[in-house]
Every structure is written in structure tokens, then in C-alpha cells.
C-alpha positions in Angstrom: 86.7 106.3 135.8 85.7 104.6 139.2 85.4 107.5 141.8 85.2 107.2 145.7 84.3 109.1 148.2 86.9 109.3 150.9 88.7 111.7 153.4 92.0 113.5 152.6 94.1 114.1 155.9 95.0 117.9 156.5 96.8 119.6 159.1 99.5 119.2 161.0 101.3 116.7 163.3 98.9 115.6 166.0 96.0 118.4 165.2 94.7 116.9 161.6 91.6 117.1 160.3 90.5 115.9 156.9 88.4 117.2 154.1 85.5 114.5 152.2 86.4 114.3 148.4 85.4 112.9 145.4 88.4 111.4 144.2 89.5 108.9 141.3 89.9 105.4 142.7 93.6 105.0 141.7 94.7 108.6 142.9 96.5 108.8 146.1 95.3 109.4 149.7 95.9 112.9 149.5 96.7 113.4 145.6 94.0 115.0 142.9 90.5 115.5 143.4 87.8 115.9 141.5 85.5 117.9 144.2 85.5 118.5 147.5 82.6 117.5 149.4 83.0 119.0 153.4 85.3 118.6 156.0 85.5 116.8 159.3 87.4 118.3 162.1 87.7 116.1 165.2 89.1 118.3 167.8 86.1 120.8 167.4 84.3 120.4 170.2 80.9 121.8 168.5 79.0 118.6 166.6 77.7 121.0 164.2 80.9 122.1 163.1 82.8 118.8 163.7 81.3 117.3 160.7 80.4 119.5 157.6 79.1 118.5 154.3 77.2 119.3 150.8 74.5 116.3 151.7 73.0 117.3 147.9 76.5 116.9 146.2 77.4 113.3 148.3 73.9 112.2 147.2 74.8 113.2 143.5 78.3 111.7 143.6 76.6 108.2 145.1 73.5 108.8 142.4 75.8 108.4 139.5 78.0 105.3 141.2 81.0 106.4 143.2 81.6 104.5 146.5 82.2 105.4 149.7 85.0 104.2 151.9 84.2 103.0 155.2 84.8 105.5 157.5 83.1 108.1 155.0 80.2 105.3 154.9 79.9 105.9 158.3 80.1 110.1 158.8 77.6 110.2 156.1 74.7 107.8 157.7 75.5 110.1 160.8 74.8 113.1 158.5 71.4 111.5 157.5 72.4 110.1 154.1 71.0 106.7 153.9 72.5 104.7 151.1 72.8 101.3 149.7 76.2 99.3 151.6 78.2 97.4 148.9 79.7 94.4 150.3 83.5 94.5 151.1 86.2 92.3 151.4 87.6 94.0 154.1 84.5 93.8 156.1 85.2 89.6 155.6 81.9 89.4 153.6 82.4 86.7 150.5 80.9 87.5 147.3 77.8 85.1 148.2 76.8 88.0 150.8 77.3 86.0 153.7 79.9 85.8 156.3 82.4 83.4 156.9 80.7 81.4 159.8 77.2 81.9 158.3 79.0 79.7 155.3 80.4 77.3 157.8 77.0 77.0 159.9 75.4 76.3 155.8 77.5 74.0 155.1 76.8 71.9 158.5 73.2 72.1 158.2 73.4 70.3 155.0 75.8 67.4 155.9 
């Protein structure tokens, strides 16, 4: 089972806030989770309480494979939890590691 880390939205129209859960890959946005990790709530206007998380249980959940989306990439480096970026192929990386006009600027250097 591939599991990702990623935000369920919660709340209602125009004052949402979302909860950080482990989820199965194919699950929906908001379906099933397998646990939930913290919460971030934007329209708190105290930064401690705008973003709050079990650091020990994201580490675990990254520990034994599962991969954050972006934006939960993101709040957890914030949070102090350093860990390893996969490549995407929505950040336009290529599976080479390299961008799309780092490949171009490669490929000129060696005509």
C-alpha cells in the first residue's frame, strides 16, 4: 500500500481549514485515513496554533516510505522536519534529475 501524507479540507464555505493525514495513495481527497497527523488552520491569526502537528508520527510515517504532497512538503520543512525531496513530475523535473533547460543547455554544450 503506497501511503501519502497530505491535507484533508475541513470546514465550511470560505472558513476551511484542513487536517495532515496519512492516507492510502488511491483514497480520495477527503475519503479514509489511516491517521491523522495535525491540523493547519489558516485564518488563526496565532503561528503557533496555525500549524499543529505530531513531528514524531510525520517522521515515522516518512521513516517507513510514505510521501508527502507538496504543500504538506512545505508546512512540514516549516515545522522543522527536514527530509529527503523526491523528484516530481509536476515540479517539471525529468527522471534524469534535471530540469528541462538544464537538458537543453547539456545537450548544446555537447554539439
Amino acid at each position: 500500500m503506497a501511503v501519502k501524507l497530505r491535507f484533508k479540507r475541513m470546514g465550511r464555505s470560505n472558513a476551511s481549514f484542513f487536517r495532515l493525514s496519512a492516507i492510502d495513495s488511491r483514497s480520495p481527497r477527503d475519503g479514509r485515513v489511516i491517521e491523522e497527523l495535525g491540523y493547519y488552520n489558516p485564518r488563526d491569526k496565532d503561528q503557533a496554533k496555525q500549524f499543529v502537528v505530531k513531528l514524531d508520527r510525520c517522521k515515522y510515517w516518512l521513516d517507513v516510505g510514505a510521501v508527502p504532497s507538496e504543500t504538506a512538503s512545505s508546512m512540514l520543512k516549516k515545522a522543522g522536519l527536514e527530509h529527503k525531496q523526491t523528484p516530481s513530475s509536476q515540479t517539471g523535473q525529468t527522471q534524469g534529475g534535471c530540469t528541462p533547460v538544464e537538458k537543453k543547455a547539456e545537450e548544446a554544450a555537447k554539439a
